[in-house]
N, C-alpha and C positions, 0 to 999 in steps of 0.2 A: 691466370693463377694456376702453378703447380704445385699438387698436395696430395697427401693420402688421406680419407677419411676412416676411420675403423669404430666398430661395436664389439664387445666381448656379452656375453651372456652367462651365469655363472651361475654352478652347480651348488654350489655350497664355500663361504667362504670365497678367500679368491680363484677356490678353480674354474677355467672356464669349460661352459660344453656347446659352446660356440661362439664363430666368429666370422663377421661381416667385413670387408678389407671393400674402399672403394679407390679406385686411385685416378685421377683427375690430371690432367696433360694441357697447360692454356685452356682452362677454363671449359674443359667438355671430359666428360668419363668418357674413359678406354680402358678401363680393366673393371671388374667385378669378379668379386671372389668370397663362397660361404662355404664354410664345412660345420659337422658337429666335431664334436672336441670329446672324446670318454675321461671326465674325470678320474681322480684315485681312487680307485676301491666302490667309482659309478654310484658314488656316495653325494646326495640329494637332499636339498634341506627342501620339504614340503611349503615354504617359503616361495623360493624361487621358481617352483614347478609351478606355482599358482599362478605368478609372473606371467613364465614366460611358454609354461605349456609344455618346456620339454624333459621328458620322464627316463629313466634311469634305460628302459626300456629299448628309447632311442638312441642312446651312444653305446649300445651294451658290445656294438661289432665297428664301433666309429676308431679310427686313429689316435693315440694320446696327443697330448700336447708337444713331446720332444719330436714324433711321426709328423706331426703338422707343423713347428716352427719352420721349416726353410722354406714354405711357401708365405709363411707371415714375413718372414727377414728379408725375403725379396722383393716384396713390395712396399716394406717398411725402411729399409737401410737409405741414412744418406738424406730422407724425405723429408718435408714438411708436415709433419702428422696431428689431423684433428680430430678431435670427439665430442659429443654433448658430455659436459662432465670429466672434461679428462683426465683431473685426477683418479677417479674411479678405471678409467678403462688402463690408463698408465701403470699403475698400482697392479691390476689386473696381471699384465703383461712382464714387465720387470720382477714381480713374484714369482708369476711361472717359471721366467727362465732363471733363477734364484734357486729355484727348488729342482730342475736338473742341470745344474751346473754351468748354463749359458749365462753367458757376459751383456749384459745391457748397456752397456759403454761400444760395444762390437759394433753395436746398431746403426750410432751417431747421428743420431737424432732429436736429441738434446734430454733435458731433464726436466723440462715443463714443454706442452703440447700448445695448440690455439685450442681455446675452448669456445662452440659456441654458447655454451650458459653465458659466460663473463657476457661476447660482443652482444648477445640479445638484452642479456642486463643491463648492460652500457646504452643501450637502444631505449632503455625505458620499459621495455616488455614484462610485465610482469602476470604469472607466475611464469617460469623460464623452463619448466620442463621439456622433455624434446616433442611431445603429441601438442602443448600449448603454443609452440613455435611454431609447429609444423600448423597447426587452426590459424592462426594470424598469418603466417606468412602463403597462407593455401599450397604447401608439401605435401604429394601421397605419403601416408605414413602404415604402415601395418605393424604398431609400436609392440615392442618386444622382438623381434623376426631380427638376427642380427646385421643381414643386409640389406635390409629394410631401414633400418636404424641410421646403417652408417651411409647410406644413398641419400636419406634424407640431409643427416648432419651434412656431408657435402653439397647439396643444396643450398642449405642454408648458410653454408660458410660461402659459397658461392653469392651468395646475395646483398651479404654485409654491406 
């Protein structure tokens, strides 16, 4: 199995203030890749800091999103791309680069992801969250952590 698995973490809205990239070569990781992400204006919904712990504080000297996309498009172009949730992390991703002027068609990568909520769903597992999967299927999780996140998801998508 060749795939990329990815996590977005998200400051407010869709921006993100980090992201998890795991990228999988026949069935074994060989890349791993986490940055923070400085949102617009390092603007925080008290929401998501509860989440995920990360505080305006922490991206206030991190790269933007435009600074950091060609390390994302390199390991995303072309790919098989999965996520717990993909609509969310897709959404995520195709927003940002919307909002400075990158083409998500550039990607080609398609316009739905593999998810694993749906395959766990399909499995019968329920509830499907990515720490629930990661308990039944015994995956280290350190849920919220974006490469964390997207290590596990690849995991799991590995295991289907």
């Amino acid at each position: 199995m060749t795939f990329t698995a990815i996590d977005f973490e998200t400051a407010i809205s869709f921006h993100p203030c980090a992201v998890g990239i795991v990228t999988v070569e026949n069935g074994v990781i060989v890349d791993e890749y986490v940055t923070l992400i400085k949102p617009p204006k390092n603007e925080y919904s008290p929401f998501t800091i509860a989440v995920h712990g990360i505080y305006p504080r922490d991206t206030e000297k991190a790269k933007t999103f435009p600074q950091v996309f060609p390390e994302i498009q390199k390991r995303l172009q072309n790919r098989v791309i999965v996520a717990h949730n993909e609509s969310f992390d897709r959404n995520v991703l195709a927003k940002s680069m919307a909002l400075y002027g990158l083409n998500y068609e550039d990607l080609n990568i398609g316009s739905r992801w593999q998810c694993t909520v749906k395959i766990y769903k399909g499995k019968g597992l329920k509830p499907t969250k990515l720490s629930d999967c990661c308990r039944e299927m015994r995956v280290e999780l350190n849920h919220h952590e974006a490469l964390s996140d997207a290590r596990a998801c690849a995991k799991l998508y590995l295991m289907q």
